[in-house]
DRENTORZA-837522 format. One record per residue (C-alpha): chain; x, y, z. Coordinates in steps of 0.2 Angstrom, whole numbers, plus 2048, in hexadecimal, padded with zeros to 3 digits. Layout:
<node c="A" x="X" y="Y" z="Z"/>
...
This chain:
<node c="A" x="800" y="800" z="800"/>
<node c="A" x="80F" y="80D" z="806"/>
<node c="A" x="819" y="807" z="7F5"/>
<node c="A" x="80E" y="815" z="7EA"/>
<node c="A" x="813" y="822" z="7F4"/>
<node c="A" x="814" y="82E" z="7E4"/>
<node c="A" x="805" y="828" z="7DE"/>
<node c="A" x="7FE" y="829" z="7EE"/>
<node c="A" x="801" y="839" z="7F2"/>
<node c="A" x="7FB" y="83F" z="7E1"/>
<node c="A" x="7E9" y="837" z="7E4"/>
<node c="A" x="7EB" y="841" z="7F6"/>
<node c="A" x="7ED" y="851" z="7ED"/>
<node c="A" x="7DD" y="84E" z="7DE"/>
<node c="A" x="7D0" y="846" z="7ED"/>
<node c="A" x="7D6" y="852" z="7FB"/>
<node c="A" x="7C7" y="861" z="7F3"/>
<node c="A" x="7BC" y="853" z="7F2"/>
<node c="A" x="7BA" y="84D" z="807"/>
<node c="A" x="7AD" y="83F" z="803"/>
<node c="A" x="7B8" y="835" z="7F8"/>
<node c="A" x="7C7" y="839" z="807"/>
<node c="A" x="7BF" y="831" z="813"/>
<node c="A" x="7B9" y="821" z="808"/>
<node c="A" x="7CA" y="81F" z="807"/>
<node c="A" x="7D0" y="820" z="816"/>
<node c="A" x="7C2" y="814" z="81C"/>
<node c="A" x="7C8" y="807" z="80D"/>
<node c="A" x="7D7" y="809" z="816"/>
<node c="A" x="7D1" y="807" z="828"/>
<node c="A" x="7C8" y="7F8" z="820"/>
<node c="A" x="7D9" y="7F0" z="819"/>
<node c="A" x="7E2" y="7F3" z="828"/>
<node c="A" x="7D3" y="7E9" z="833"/>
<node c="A" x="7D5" y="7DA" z="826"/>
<node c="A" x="7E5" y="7DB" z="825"/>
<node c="A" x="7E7" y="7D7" z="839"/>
């Protein structure tokens, strides 16, 4: 997940205007992490 850090951080900036799609994410990720354990 931390291996597209350019990407990433280019997604940050586009989505960071639009806080619905932000916090999708960051609950996708929440998500990930719970499976993930």
């Amino acid at each position: 997940m931390k291996k597209d850090n350019s990407l990433d951080g280019k997604f940050s900036k586009r989505f960071s205007k639009q806080p619905l799609l932000q916090k999708a994410r960051t609950a996708a990720e929440r998500l990930s992490d719970i499976f993930e354990e």
